[in-house]
C-alpha positions as CSV (number, residue, x, y, z in Angstrom):
1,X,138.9,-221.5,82.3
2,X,140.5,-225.1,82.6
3,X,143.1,-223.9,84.8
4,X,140.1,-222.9,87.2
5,X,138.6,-225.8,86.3
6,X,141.2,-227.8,87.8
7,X,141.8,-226.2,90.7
8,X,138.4,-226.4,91.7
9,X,138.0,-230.5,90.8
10,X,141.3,-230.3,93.0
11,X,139.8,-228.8,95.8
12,X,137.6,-231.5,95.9
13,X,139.6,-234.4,96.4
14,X,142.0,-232.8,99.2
15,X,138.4,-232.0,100.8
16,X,136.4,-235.0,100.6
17,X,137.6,-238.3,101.5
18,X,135.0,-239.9,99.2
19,X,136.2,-238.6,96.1
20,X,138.5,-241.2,94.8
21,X,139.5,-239.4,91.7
22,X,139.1,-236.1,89.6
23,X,137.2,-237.9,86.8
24,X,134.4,-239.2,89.6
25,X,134.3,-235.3,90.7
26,X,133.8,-233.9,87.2
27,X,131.2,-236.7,86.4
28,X,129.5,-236.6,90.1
29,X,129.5,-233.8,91.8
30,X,127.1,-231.1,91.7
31,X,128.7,-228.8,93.4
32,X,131.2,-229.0,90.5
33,X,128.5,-228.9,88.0
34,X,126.3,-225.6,89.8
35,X,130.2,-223.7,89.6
36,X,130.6,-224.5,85.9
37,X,127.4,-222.8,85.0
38,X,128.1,-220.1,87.3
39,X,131.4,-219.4,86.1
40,X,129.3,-219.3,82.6
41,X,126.4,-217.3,83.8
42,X,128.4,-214.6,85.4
43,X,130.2,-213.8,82.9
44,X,126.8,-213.2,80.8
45,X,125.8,-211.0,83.5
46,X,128.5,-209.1,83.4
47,X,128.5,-208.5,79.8
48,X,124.7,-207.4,80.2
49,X,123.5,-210.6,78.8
50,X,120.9,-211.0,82.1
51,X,118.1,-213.1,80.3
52,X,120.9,-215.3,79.3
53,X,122.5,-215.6,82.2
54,X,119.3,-216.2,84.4
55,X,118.4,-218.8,82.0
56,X,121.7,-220.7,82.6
57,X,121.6,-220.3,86.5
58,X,118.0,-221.5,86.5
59,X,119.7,-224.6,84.7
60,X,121.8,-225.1,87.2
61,X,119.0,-225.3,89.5
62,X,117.4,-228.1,88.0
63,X,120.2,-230.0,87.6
64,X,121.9,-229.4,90.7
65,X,119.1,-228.4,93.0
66,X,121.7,-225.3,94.0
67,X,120.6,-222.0,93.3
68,X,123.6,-219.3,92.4
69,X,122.3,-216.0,90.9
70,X,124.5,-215.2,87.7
71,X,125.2,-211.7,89.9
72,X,126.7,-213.5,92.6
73,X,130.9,-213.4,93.2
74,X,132.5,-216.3,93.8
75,X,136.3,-216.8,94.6
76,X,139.3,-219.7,94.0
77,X,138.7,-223.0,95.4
78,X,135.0,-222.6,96.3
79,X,133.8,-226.3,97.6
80,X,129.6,-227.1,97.9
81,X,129.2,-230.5,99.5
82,X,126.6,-232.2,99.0
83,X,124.8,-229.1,98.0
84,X,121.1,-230.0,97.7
85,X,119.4,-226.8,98.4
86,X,121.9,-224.3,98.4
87,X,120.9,-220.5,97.6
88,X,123.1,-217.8,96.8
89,X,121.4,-214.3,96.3
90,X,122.1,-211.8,93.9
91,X,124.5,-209.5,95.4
92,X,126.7,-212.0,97.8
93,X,130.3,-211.9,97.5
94,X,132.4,-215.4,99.0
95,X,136.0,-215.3,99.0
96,X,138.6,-217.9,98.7
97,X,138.6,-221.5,100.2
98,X,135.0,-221.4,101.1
99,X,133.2,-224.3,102.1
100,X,129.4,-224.5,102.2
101,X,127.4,-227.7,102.8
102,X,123.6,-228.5,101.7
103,X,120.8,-226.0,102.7
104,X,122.9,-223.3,103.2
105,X,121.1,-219.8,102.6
106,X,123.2,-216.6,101.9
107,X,119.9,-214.2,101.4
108,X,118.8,-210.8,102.2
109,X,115.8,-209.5,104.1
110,X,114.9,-206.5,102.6
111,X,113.9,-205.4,99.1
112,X,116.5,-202.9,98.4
113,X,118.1,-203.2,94.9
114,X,121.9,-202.5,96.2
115,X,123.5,-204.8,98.6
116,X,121.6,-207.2,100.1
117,X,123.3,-209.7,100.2
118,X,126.4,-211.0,103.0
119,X,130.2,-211.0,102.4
120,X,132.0,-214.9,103.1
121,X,135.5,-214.1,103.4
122,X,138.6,-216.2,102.9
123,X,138.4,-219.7,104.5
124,X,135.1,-219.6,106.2
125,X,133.4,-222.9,106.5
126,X,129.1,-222.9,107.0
127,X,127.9,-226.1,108.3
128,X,124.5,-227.5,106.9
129,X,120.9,-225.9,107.2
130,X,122.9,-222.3,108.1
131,X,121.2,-219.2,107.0
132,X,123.4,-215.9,106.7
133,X,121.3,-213.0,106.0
134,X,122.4,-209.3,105.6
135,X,124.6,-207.5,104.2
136,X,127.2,-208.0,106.7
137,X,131.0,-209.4,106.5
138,X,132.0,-212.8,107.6
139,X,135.3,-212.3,108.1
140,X,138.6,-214.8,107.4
141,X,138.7,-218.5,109.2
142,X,134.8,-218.0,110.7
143,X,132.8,-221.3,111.2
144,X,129.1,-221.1,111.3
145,X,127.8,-224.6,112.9
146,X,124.6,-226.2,111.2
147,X,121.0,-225.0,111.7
148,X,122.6,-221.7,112.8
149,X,121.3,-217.8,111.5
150,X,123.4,-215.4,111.3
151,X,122.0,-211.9,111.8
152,X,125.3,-209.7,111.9
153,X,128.8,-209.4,111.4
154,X,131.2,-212.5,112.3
155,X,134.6,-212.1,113.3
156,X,137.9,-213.3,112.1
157,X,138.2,-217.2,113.8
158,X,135.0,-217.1,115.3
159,X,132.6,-219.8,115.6
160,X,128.7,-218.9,115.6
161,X,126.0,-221.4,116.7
162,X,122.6,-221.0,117.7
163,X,119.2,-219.0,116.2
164,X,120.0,-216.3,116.3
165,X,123.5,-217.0,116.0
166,X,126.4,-216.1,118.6
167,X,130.2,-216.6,119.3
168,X,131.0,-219.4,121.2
169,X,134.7,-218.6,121.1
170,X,138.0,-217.9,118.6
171,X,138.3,-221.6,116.8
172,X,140.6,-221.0,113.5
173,X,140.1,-223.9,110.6
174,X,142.7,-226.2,111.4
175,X,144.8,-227.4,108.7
176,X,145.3,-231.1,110.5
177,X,141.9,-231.5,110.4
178,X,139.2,-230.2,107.8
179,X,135.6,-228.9,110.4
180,X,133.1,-231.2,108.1
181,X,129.6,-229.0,109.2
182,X,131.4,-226.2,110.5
183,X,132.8,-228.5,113.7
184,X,135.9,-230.5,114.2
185,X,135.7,-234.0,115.7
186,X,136.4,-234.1,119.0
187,X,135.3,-230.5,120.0
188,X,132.6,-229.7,122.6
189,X,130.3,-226.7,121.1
190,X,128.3,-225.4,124.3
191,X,124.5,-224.1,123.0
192,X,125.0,-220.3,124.2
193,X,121.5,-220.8,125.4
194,X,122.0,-223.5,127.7
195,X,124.8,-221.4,128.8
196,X,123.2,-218.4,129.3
197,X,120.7,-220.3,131.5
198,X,123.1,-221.6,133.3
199,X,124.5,-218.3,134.4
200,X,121.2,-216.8,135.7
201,X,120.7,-220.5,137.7
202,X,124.3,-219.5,139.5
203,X,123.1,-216.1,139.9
204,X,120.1,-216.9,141.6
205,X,121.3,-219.3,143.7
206,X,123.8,-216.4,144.7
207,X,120.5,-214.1,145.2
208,X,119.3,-216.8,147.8
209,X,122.3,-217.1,150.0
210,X,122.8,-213.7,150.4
211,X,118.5,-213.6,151.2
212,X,119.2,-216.0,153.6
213,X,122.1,-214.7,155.1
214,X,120.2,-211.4,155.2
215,X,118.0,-212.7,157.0
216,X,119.7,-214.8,159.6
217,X,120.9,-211.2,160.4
218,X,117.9,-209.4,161.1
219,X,116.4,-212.3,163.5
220,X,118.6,-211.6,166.5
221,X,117.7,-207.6,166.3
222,X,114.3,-209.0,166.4
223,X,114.0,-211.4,169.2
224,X,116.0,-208.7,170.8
225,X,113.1,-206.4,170.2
């Protein structure tokens, strides 16, 4: 339990630059504090001790204003920054290295009683305000920018932006340089609306060239007439 304990204050201080050392991070951090109650609450569950374990997660809560049903599976190094309004549902699983920043929403949207819930695989970072609903797989190294909803399956190195959310390309985590919101510094992230607008204005301007070339033709032929 320590051992995890350390690993995870650990995490911390190679991940934010304002933690300035592991006693400030077990003192002030919720994101720390929701995990410890977790780690306590899940082990409840699984032992069949629900009341128990809801109790201690609704604890959390209040404390930490991040919501991690007891049921939920968590991996090594898991990092909530900030964390205000964080909600994990009952059947998500998260792998290891996950990042999540505040508001993010791992939910379901229906009312079945098996899995509901998404899959975060291994070193998946979800940028503030993202939603991820389903029980679909985010796979290993996937970034989902703020504000984004996720709606299916994301694949390995994949970034997702947008409502509903949709690839803007393969961008792996970095190890030089840690993507704070699910973005690195210096990267341009296209809205794949704006694109998509863009691509039908080229297409109709296409359209009317080829209108007006059509129709350059057909004047001859008809002063000819």
């Amino acid at each position: 339990m320590f051992k995890g304990l350390r690993e995870d204050i650990d995490t911390v201080v190679r991940r934010d630059p304002a933690a300035r050392s592991r006693l400030e991070v077990l003192l002030c951090y919720p994101g720390i504090h929701a995990l410890i109650l977790h780690r306590a609450a899940g082990r409840l569950w699984r032992r069949d001790w629900k009341l128990l374990a809801r109790l201690i997660s609704q604890l959390g809560r209040f404390v930490t204003g991040i919501e991690i049903h007891p049921g939920a599976r968590i991996g090594r190094r898991f990092f909530v920054d900030h964390g205000m309004g964080v909600v994990i549902g009952e059947t998500a699983e998260i792998g290891d290295d996950v990042t999540l920043y505040q508001g993010v929403t791992l939910g379901g949207v229906s009312l079945d009683k098996g899995k509901r819930h998404p899959t975060i695989g291994n070193d998946v970072v979800i940028g503030a305000g993202a939603a991820v609903l389903g029980p679909f797989t985010v796979h290993d190294g996937a970034r989902v920018g703020s504000n984004a909803v996720v709606l299916r399956e994301v694949a390995a190195g994949a970034t997702v932006v947008g409502i509903p959310a949709r690839p803007i390309g393969p961008q792996p985590v970095r190890d030089d340089c840690f993507p704070s919101y699910g973005a690195v510094p210096g990267e341009v992230i296209p809205d794949p609306v704006s694109r998509s607008l863009e691509r039908l204005a080229d297409r109709v301007a296409e359209l009317e060239a080829r209108l007006t070339e059509l129709e350059e033709e057909r004047e001859p032929r008809r002063m000819a007439a």
